[in-house]
C-alpha positions in Angstrom: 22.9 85.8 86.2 21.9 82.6 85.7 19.5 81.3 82.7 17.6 79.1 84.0 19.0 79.0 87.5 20.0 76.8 90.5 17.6 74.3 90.2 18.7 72.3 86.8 15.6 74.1 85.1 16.5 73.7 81.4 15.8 76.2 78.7 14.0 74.3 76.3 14.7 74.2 72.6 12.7 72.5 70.5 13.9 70.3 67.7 13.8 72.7 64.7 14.6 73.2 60.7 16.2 76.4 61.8 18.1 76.7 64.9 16.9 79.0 67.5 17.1 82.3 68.1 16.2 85.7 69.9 16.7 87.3 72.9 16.2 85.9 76.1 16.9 89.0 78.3 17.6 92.4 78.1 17.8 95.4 79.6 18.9 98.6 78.7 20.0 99.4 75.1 21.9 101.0 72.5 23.1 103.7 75.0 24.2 101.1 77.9 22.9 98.2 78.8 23.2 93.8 78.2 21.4 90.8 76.5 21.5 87.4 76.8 20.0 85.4 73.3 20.9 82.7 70.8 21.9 84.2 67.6 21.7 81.4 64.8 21.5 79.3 67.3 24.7 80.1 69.1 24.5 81.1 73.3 25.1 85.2 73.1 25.8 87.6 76.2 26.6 91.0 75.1 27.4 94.0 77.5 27.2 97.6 76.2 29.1 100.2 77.9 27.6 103.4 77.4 27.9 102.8 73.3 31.7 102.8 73.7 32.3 99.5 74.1 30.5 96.2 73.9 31.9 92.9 75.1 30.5 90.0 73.4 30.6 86.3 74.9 29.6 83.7 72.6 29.0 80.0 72.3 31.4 78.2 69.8 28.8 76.6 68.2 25.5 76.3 67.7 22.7 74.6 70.7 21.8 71.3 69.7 18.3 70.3 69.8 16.6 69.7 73.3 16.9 70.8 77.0 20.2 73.0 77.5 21.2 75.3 80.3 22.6 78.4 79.9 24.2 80.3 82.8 25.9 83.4 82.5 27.4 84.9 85.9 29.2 87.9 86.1 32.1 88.4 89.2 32.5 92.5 89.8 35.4 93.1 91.2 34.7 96.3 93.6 33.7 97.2 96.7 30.3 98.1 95.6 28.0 101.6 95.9 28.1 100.9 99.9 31.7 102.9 99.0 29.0 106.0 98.2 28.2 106.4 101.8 32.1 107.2 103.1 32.0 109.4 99.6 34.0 107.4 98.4 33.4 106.4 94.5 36.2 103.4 94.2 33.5 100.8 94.5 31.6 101.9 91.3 32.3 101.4 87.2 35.2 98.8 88.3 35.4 95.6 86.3 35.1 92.5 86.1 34.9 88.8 84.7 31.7 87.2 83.1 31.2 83.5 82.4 29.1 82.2 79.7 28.4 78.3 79.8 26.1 76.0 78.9 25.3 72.6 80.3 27.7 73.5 83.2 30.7 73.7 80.7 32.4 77.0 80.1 32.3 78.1 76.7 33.6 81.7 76.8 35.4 83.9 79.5 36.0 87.7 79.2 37.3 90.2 81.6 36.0 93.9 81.4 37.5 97.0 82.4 34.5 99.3 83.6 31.3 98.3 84.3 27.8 101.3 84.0 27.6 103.5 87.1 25.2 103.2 90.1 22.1 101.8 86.9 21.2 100.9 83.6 19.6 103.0 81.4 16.4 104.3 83.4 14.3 105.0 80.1 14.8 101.5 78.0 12.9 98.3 78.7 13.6 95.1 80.7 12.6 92.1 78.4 12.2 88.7 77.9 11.8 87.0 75.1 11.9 90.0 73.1 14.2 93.4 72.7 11.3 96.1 72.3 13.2 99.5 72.9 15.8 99.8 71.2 18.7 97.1 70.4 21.7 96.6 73.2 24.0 95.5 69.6 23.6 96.0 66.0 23.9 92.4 65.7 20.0 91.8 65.1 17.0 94.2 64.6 14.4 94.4 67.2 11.8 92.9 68.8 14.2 90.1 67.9 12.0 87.7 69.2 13.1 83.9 70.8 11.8 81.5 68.7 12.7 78.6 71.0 10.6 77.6 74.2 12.1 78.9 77.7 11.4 76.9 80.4 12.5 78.8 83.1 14.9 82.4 83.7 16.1 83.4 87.0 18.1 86.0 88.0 20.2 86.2 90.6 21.9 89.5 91.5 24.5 89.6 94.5 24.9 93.3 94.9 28.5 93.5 96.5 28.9 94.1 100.3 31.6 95.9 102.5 33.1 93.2 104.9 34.3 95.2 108.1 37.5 96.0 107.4 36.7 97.4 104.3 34.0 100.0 106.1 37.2 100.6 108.6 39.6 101.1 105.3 37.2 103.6 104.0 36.1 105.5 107.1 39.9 106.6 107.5 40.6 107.5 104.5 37.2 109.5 104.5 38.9 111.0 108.1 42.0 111.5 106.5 40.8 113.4 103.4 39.0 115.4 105.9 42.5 116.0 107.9 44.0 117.5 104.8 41.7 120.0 104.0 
């Protein structure tokens, strides 16, 4: 996930008494789910696993005011739900490692164990600029709304693929589970 994305597209924050803050995205919430906002100004990715764990990335300190850029991307480390179609469930709930930065320079790094299976809460919203449903953390109270200005948000999701030798790695052991029974 990148806020704004490839293009340079800055998340405007206008020069203010207060510093900015709300959510910028969000999906999914206090049962399982993530947002991305500025709390008292600081940069804020927060993942919620199923309520029984959330893994919080912040900024060290607050935005200053002007354009920033805020990127947050996320590497999973399995195979993917291709996996599903050799019934194989190894390539779902892994892990992985998310990057918040801003301006292009790291600011925090975290690794997590399990990630939500196959989706994110079906019957919660997908929001910008707000948190209507109900709150991914009980750091702030809904709609939490951005007071800044946001320029631009993209989104970029790379789903996972099997290379070939990972299709031929799981049809034998599919062949081979099949062989033992």
């Amino acid at each position: 996930m990148k806020i704004p994305g490839g293009e340079g597209a800055p998340l405007g924050l206008s020069p203010a008494r207060e510093p900015p803050e709300g959510m910028i995205v969000t999906q999914g919430g206090r049962f399982g789910g993530y947002g991305f906002y500025l709390q008292k100004g600081k940069p804020v990715f927060l993942y919620n696993f199923l309520d029984l764990q959330r893994t919080r990335w912040e900024g060290p300190e607050a935005l200053s005011p002007g354009q920033q850029v805020l990127d947050f991307d996320f590497k999973y480390d399995g195979l993917g739900a291709g996996a599903l179609a050799f019934n194989n469930v190894s390539g779902i709930c892994r892990g992985g490692t998310g990057v918040l930065k801003v301006d292009g320079k790291e600011v925090a790094r975290q690794n997590i164990e399990r990630t939500i299976p196959v989706i994110i809460q079906w019957d919660e919203n997908f929001d910008i600029g707000a948190d209507t449903g109900t709150p991914v953390s009980n750091d702030y109270q809904v709609p939490f709304r951005f007071t800044g200005k946001l320029t631009k948000l993209t989104l970029t999701i790379d789903r996972p693929k099997l290379t070939p030798e990972d299709e031929k790695r799981l049809s034998e052991a599919q062949r081979n589970n099949r062989m033992s029974e």
